[in-house]
N, C-alpha and C positions, 0 to 999 in steps of 0.2 A: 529300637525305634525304626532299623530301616527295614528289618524286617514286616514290621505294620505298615510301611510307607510301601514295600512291595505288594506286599494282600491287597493294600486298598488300590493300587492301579489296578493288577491284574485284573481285580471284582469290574473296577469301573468298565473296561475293555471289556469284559464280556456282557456287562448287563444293559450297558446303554446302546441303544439305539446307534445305528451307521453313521446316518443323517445326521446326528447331532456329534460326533464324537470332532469333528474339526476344531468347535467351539471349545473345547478340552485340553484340543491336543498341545497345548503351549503347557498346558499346568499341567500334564501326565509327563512331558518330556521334561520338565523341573523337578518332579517327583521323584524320576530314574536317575537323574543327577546327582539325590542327596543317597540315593541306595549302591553309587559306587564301590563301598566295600565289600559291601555283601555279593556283586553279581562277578568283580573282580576277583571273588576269593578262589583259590582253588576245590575242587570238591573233593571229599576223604575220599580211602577206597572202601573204609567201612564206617558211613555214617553212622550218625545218632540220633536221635532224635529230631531235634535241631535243627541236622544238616540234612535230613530228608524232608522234612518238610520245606526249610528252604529251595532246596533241589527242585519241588513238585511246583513250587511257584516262578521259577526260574523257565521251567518247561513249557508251564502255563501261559508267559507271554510270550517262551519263541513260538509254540504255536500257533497261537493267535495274531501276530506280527503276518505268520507266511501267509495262513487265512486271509488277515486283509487283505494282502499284496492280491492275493488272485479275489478282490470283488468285485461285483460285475458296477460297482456304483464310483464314480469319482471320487464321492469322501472318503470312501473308506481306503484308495490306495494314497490318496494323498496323507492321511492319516499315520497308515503303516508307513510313508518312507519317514517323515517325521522323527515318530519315534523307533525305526531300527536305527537312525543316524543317533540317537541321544544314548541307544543301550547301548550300542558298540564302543561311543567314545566312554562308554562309564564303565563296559566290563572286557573292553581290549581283547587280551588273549582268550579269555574263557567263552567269552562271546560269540568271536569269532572262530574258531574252531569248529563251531557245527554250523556254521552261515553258508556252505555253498546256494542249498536251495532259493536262500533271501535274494542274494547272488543275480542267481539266473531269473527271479524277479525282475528286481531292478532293471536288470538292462533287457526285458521283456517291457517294459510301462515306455522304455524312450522312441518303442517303434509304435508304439499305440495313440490314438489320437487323443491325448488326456490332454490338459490345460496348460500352458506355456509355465504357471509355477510348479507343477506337479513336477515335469520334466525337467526342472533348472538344479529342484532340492534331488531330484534322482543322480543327476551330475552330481552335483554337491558330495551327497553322499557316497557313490560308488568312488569318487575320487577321495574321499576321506580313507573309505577301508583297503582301497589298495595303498593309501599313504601308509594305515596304520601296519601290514602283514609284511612290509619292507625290513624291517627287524630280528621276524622270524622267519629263517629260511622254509620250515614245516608249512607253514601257513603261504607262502609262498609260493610252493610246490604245488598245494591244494586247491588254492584261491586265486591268484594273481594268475600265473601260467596260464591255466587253462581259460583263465574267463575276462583277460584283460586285451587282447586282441580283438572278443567281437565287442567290448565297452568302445573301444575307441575306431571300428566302424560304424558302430550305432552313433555316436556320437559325429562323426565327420557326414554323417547323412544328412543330419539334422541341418548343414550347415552348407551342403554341396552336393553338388552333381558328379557322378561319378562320370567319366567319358575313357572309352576305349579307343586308344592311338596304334597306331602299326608300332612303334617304338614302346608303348609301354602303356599304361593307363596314368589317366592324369585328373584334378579335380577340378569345377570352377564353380567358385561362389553364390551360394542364391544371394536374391536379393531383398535388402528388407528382411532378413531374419534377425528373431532376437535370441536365440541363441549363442551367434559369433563370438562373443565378448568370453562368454562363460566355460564354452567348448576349447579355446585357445590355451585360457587361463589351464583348467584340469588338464590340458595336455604339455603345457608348459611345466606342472610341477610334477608330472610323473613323467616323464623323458630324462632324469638325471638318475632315479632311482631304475629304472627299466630299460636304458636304452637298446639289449638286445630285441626286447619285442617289439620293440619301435620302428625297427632299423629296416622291415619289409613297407613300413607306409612312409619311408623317407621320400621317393620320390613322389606320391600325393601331396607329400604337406608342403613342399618345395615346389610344387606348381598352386598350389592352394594358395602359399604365402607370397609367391610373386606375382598373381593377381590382385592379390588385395593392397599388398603393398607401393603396386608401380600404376602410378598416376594416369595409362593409359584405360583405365578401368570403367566402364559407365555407370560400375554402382558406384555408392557413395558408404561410406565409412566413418563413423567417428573417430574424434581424437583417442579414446581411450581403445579402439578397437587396434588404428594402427600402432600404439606403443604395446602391446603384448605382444603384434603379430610379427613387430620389431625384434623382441626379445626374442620368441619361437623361433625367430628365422637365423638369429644369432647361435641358438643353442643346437639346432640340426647335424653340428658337425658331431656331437656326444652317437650319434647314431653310428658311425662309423667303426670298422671294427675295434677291437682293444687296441691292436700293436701299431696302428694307422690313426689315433682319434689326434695326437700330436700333429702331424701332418696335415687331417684335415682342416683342423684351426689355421696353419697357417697359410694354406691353400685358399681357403672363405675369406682369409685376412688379405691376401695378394689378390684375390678377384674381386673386391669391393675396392680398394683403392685402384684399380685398374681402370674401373667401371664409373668412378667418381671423375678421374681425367678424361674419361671418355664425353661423360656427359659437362666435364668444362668446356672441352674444345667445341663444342656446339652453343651452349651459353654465351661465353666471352669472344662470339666472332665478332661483336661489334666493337671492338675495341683490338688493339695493335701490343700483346702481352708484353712486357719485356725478363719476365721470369725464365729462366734454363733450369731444367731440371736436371738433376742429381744423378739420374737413373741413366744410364746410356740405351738401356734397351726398351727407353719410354717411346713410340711412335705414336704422332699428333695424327689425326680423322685430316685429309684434304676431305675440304667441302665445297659444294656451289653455291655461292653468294646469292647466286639469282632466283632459287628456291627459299620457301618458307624456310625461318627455324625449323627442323622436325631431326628424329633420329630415328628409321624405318626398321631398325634393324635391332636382332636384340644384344645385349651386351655380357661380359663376362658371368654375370650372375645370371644367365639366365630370365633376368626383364624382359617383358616386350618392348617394345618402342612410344615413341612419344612425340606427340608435334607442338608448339609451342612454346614460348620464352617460361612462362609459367610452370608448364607439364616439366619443363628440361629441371628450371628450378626445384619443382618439387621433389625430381627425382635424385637431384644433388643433395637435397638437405635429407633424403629420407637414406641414400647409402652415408652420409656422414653419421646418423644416429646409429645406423646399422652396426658403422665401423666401432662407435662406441661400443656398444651395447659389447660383441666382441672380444673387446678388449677388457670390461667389467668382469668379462663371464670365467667365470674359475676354472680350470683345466685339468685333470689327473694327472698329465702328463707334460712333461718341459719343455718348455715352448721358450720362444725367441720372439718380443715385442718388435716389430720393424719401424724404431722409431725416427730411421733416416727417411722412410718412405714416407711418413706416417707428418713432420715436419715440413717435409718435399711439399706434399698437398697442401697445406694449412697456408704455407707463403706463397702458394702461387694464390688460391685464392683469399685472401687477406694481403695482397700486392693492390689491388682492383679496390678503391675507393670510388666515394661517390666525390666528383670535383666539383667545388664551391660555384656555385653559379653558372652551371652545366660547361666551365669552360677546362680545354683541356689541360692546359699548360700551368693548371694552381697545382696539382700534383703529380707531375710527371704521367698522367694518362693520354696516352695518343687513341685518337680516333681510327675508325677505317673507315674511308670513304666509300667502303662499296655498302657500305649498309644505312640502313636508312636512320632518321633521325628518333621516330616512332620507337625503331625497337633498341636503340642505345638511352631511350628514356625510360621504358619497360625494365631495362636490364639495372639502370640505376634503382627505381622502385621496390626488384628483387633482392639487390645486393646485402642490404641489410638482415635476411632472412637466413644468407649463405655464410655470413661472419658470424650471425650468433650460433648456428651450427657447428662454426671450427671450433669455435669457444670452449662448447660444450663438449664439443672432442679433446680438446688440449686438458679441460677441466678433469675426464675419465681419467687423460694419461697422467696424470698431476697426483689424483686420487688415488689411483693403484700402485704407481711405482714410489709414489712421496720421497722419500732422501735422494734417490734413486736419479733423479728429475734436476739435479742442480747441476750437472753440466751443462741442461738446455734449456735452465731457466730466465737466462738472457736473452736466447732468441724468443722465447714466450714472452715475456716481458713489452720485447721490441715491437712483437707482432698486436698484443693489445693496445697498446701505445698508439698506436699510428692510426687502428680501425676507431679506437676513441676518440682521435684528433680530428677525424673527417666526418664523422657519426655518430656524434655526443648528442645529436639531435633528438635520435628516436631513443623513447625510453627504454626497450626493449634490451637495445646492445650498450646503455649504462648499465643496467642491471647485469647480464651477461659478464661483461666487465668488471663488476665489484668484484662477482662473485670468484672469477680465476684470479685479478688478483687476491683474493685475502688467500686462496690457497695455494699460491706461491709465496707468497710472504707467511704464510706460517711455515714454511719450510725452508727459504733461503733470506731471508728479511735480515737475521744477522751480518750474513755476510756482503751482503748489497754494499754498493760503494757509494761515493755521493753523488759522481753523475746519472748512477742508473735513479737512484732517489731521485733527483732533479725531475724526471720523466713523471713518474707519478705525482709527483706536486699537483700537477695541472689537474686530474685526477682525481686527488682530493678536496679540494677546491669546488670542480664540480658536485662530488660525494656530499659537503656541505652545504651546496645549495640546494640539493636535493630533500635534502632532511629538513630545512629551515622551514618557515611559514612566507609565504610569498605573500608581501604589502604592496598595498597601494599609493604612490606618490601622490600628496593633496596637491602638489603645485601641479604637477601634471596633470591633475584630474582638474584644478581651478582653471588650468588652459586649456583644455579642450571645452569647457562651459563657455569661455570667453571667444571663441573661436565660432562656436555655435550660436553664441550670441548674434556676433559680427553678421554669417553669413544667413541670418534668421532676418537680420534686417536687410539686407539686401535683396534677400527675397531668393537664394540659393541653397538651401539648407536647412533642414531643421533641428531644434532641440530637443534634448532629453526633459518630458515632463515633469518626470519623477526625481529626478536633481534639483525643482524648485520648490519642492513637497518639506523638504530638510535640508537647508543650506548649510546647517551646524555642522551633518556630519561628515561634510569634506573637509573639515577643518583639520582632521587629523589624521592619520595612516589608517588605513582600513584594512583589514585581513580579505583578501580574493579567495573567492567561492569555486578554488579550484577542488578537480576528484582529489582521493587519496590512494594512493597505488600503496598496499601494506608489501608486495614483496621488492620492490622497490628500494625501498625505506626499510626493509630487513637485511638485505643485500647492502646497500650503506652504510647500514648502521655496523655490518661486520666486517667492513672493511676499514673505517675508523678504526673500530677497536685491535681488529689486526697489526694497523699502521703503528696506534700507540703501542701496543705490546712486542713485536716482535722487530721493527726499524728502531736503530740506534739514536738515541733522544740528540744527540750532538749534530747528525746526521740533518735534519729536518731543521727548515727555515723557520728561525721565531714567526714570522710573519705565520707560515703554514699552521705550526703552533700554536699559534694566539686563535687562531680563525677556528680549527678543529675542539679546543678546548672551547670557545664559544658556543659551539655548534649542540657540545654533546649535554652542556650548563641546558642550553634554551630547551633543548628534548628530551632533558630527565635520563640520561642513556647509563643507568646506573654500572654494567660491565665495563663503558668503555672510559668511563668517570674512576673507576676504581685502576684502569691501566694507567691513566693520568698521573694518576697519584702515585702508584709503582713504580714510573720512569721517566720520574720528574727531569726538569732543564737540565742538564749540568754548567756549573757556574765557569764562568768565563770574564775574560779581565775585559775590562770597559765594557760589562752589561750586569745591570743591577739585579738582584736577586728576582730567582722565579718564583712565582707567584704559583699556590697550591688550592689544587680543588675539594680538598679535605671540610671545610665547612660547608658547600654545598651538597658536597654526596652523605655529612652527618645530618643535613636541615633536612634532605629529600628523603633518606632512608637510615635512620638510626634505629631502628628495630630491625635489620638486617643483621644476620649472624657475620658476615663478613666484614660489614662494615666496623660492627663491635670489634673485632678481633685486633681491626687494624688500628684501629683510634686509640682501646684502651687493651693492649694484650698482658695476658695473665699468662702466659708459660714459665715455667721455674725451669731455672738452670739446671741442664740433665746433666748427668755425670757418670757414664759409661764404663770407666774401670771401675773395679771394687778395691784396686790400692792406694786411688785416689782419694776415694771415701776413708779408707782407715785412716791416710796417713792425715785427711784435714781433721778426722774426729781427734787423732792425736797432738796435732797441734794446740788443739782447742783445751782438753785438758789439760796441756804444759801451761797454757799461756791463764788457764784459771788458776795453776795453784801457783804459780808466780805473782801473781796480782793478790792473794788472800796471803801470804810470807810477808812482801811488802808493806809496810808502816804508814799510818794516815798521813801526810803532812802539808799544811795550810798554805794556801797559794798564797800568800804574805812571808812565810819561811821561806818556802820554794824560792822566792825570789830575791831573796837576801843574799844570796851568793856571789850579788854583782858589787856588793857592798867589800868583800873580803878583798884581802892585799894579795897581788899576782904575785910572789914571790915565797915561799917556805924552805924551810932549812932541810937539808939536804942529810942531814944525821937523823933527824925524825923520818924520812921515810924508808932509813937503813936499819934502823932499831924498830921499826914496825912493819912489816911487809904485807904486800897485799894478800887478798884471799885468790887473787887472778895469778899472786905468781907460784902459787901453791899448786890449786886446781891446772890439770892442763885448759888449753886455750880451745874452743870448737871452731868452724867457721859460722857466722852469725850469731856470735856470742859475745855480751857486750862486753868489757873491762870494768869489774867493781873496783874499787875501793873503800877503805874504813874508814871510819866518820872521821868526823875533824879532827883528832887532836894532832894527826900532821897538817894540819892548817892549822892551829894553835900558839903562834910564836909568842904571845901576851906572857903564857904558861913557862915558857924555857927562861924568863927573866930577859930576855932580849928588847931591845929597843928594836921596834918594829921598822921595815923598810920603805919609805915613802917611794911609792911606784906613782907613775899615770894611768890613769881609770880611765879605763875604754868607755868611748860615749857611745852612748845606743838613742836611736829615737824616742826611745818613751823608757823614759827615768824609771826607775824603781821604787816605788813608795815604801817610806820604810815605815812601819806603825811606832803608835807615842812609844809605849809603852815599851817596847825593846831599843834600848840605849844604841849610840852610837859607834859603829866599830866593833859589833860585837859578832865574834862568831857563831854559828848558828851551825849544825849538826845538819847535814845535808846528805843523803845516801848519792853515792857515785852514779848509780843506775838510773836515778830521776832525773842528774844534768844530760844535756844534750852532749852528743860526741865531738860537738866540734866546740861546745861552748869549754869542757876540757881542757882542750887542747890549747887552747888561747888564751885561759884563765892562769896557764902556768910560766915561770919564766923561761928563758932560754936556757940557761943551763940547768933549769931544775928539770926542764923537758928534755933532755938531753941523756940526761941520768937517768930519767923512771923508762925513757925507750931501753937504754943498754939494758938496764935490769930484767927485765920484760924475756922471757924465753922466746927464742924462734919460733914460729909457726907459719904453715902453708897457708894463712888465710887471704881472700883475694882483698879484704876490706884493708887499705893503705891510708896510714894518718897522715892530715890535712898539713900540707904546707904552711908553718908558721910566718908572720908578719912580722915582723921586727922593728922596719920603720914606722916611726909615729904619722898618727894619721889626720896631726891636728894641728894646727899653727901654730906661732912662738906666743901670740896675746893668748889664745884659748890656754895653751899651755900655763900662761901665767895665772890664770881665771882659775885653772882648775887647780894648781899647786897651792893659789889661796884657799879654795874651799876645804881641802884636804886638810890644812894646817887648821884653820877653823874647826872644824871636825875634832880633830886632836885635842884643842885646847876645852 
């Protein structure tokens, strides 16, 4: 079949028309998809039939492929790159192997003036096959080497101006081009496979990225352009040689946190710091008060400069993604995270809140009076922009190092704490916040104490107001109508129309037509479930408790309903049992595989040794043919034994000996003896000995039909061992122990009673019934 599926591309490619072949090309590039086996296979060295005809078809559209590439008509190269990207990914090696020519196509269409999609799938493509020939050193040699240097000046052209410096050549950004996004991307993911060839346009791409990246820039950039240009700029140190790429990481590592103090001490002039750094050989910028914010000069990384509170901010939060990105970025070589330096930065700026009511003394923030009032209100505006950036930097380190991270996950802790205490305001840095902590608390949440607990309390509380549905108070909503009223008559004021439309429906709490932020409320929602599953249930205030297990009931939060359950209250003296969320998470989701599992589980006891197994199958057969030996007897006999006299003669159990003292003794092997007839004293002509009959709670029914005082045949193994023991007298028990062979068993017979256990009237009660009995 894929052979037919090849003939009939091939036919179509040659017979139709240029101009129309676009309209196709989605269903010819699906077609080569499903003939992956066939263009993938190796070819004999001596076909056959078969394999030469498939061969001539295989020819037939590299041919035709190169053809298009050189046509003089737009559809038809937009056509050919199409589907050279659909045959190379279907036949890899075999494909590729005779591709140079297509090759030097391709990056012949990116200097020509084809149509901005023509040129995006030619990137596309050419970055696919230098992805795919990284594998094969052959193809490598052939393909990549020679022809991936001028792909990736074709490609920086599209994107930049080249400029000739007395120091070197350098690039700068056009403007408005749509290429930027796509050029970065394909250079981002063949810079880890190739960084030798890369490593001559290191210094373009590092004047390329420091324009695009540093705020002093007059073009304009999207968000998605600056996070690649972020990563790209991250990963530039791969460029350097082998025995130095270690080095360079941490060289890019120490000039970005360099560069990040540099541009605080120009931010935080308006305010009087009280942070000391760590570092001794950190030097603070003297500056002029009496000039604008601006930093004219460029900094460790090579940025240019910046003027404004704004430009300074932007350039703060874009080396702090920097630092991330960095620190994410995988390294061949062993490296040393600098996470004194790296903390250093995070407290100084995460020290710098916004103080409640512009005043300075609610958090220990001192003003500087040489700056004006303007830009210590600018600089509050920004603040929140600067902490959610640390966050996100503590979050990388948190990420990467995970276990690693619990010596310094108190001062992280400390440092979210505080920026949430002052800036629970803006949504932005709650969310931020959920987020580092749930992933400090999946890492050190066991071991957390109860004052750090305490801390997040507040935290969570917030987290649950977040997720709830925010109501409206009808009394409050009644007073402000009555307030509207008042000053409606006065002639001050006026009222809402639409409140007199439907009086009913303020009568009752109304849900507010607030947005819905989903990442928000994702970021909430996992840090709930965090809290429940990995803080210690004792640890946490009922109250917190109560409020969280409310929170996750009202929003159906079926993961963090299920942690609920998992690590229930523990019970405690003077607090009544906790209450379980197990009917709600069966009412809301009972068709969950999980849930089933935990409500109703079916696992059978596993049993891992195979000696364990024999030795319970063996038991099982002893303990069947012992119970088929044994003799039927009716729970009316069985219980007749309470009826017999505590006392037997002491010559019958000499003249009959047990079968116990025959057999040796095992341990957990019960002591038989023979039927009655040593409980038989009737039999020996003796007048029988009037003992007292041990009272039991529930009498023994004796049936009509069997007389009174009569012995009854009772097997030794069906009495209990201690009823034995107590049904015989003192010195008859005395005697049958002596007789009794030694044995090592741990099982020791019961302590006899001797004293009566019944008053002098009972005793007379009962010495009558006995004699009645007799008569």
């Amino acid at each position: 079949m894929a052979a037919t599926t090849l003939r009939a591309v091939t036919h179509r490619l040659t017979t139709t028309p240029v101009d129309q072949l676009p309209s196709i090309a989605a269903f010819l590039a699906a077609s080569l998809s499903d003939c992956a086996e066939l263009l993938s296979a190796p070819q004999a060295q001596k076909p056959g039939k078969g394999d030469s005809d498939h061969a001539v078809q295989i020819h037939k559209l590299k041919t035709r492929l190169a053809s298009l590439l050189q046509d003089r008509t737009v559809e038809g190269r937009w056509t050919a790159v199409v589907l050279v990207k659909a045959t190379v990914e279907a036949g890899q090696w075999e494909i590729l192997r005779g591709y140079e020519p297509i090759v030097r196509g391709l990056i012949g269409i990116l200097a020509k003036p084809d149509p901005v999609s023509t040129r995006k799938m030619c990137i596309i493509t050419l970055t696919r096959i230098f992805h795919l020939t990284y594998q094969y050193p052959t193809l490598v040699r052939e393909i990549t080497t020679p022809h991936l240097p001028g792909f990736v000046t074709a490609a920086l052209n599209l994107v930049s101006t080249l400029v000739k410096l007395p120091s070197g050549s350098s690039r700068k950004p056009k403007p408005n081009t749509p290429f930027m996004e796509i050029v970065l991307h394909a250079i981002l993911e063949l810079i880890p496979r190739h960084p030798t060839i890369f490593r001559p346009f290191g210094t373009q791409l590092w004047s390329l990225l420091g324009d695009i990246l540093s705020s002093s820039s007059q073009v304009y950039f999207p968000e998605q352009v600056l996070d690649v240009a972020e990563q790209l700029f991250a990963s530039l140190y791969r460029c350097a040689p082998k025995d130095k790429s270690g080095l360079g990481w941490s060289d890019e590592c120490k000039s970005t946190i360099l560069s990040a103090h540099r541009a605080a001490d120009h931010v935080f002039r308006a305010i009087t710091e009280q942070w000391e750094s760590v570092d001794p050989t950190l030097v603070h910028i003297k500056q002029d008060y009496s000039n604008e914010l601006a930093d004219p000069s460029a900094d460790a990384l090579g940025f240019p400069g910046w003027t404004g509170i704004h430009a300074g901010t932007d350039r703060l939060v874009t080396l702090l993604r920097i630092l991330s990105e960095i620190i994410s970025m995988p390294s061949a070589a062993t490296i040393a995270i600098p996470l004194g330096s790296i903390l250093d930065l995070t407290s100084r700026l995460t020290s710098v809140t916004i103080p409640p009511n512009g005043e300075a003394s609610q958090n220990g923030v001192q003003f500087n009076p040489q700056i004006s009032r303007d830009e210590r209100e600018l600089l509050w505006a920004e603040l929140p922009r600067i902490h959610i950036a640390c966050m996100d930097l503590l979050a990388h380190v948190v990420g990467v190092l995970e276990t690693s991270t619990a010596p310094i996950s108190q001062n992280i802790l400390e440092q979210v704490t505080w920026v949430f205490k002052n800036e629970k305001f803006r949504r932005d840095v709650r969310s931020a916040s959920y987020d580092l902590l749930s992933s400090v608390l999946k890492l050190t949440g066991p071991a957390m104490t109860k004052q750090s607990i305490g801390s997040v309390a507040n935290v969570l509380r917030v987290c649950c107001h977040d997720l709830l549905p925010q109501f409206e108070d009808s009394g409050a909503a009644g007073k402000s109508q009555t307030d509207a009223k008042s000053k409606s008559k006065g002639g001050q004021g006026t009222a809402n129309a639409d409140s007199f439309l439907d009086p009913e429906l303020r009568k009752k709490q109304q849900l507010k037509a607030c947005p819905q932020f989903p990442e928000l409320q994702q970021a909430a929602s996992g840090l709930l479930q965090g809290a429940l599953t990995y803080i210690s249930p004792g640890l946490l205030a009922p109250s917190v408790r109560a409020e969280i297990d409310r929170t996750i009931i009202l929003t159906s939060n079926k993961d963090a309903m299920l942690a609920s359950v998992l690590n229930p209250i523990p019970a405690a003296k003077g607090r009544g049992a906790g209450s379980s969320l197990i009917p709600f998470l069966v009412r809301g989701y009972s068709d969950q595989m999980e849930v089933e599992a935990l409500v109703r589980p079916r696992m059978p006891v596993l049993m891992t040794a195979p000696e364990l197994d024999a030795y319970a199958e063996m038991e099982e057969d002893e303990e069947a043919d012992e119970m088929a030996d044994e003799p039927f007897n009716a729970p009316s006999q069985s219980a007749s034994f309470l009826t017999q006299p505590a006392a037997t003669s002491v010559e019958a159990q000499k003249t009959e000996p047990s079968a116990a003292s025959v057999a040796p003794l095992q341990k957990r092997t019960y002591f038989e003896e023979t039927s009655a007839e040593s409980h038989s004293s009737p039999a020996s002509g003796k007048q029988p000995v009037q003992v007292k009959k041990a009272r039991f709670e529930e009498k023994a029914q004796t049936p009509a039909s069997v007389p009174a005082y009569q012995p009854t045949k009772v097997e030794a193994s069906m009495v209990p061992k201690h009823v034995q023991a107590t049904s015989q007298a003192p010195a008859t028990s005395q005697v049958a122990v002596e007789a009794l062979p030694v044995d090592d068993s741990d099982d020791e017979l019961p302590a006899l009673n001797i004293d009566p256990d019944t008053d002098d009237e009972d005793d007379d009660e009962e010495d009558d019934e006995d004699v009645a009995m007799e008569g």
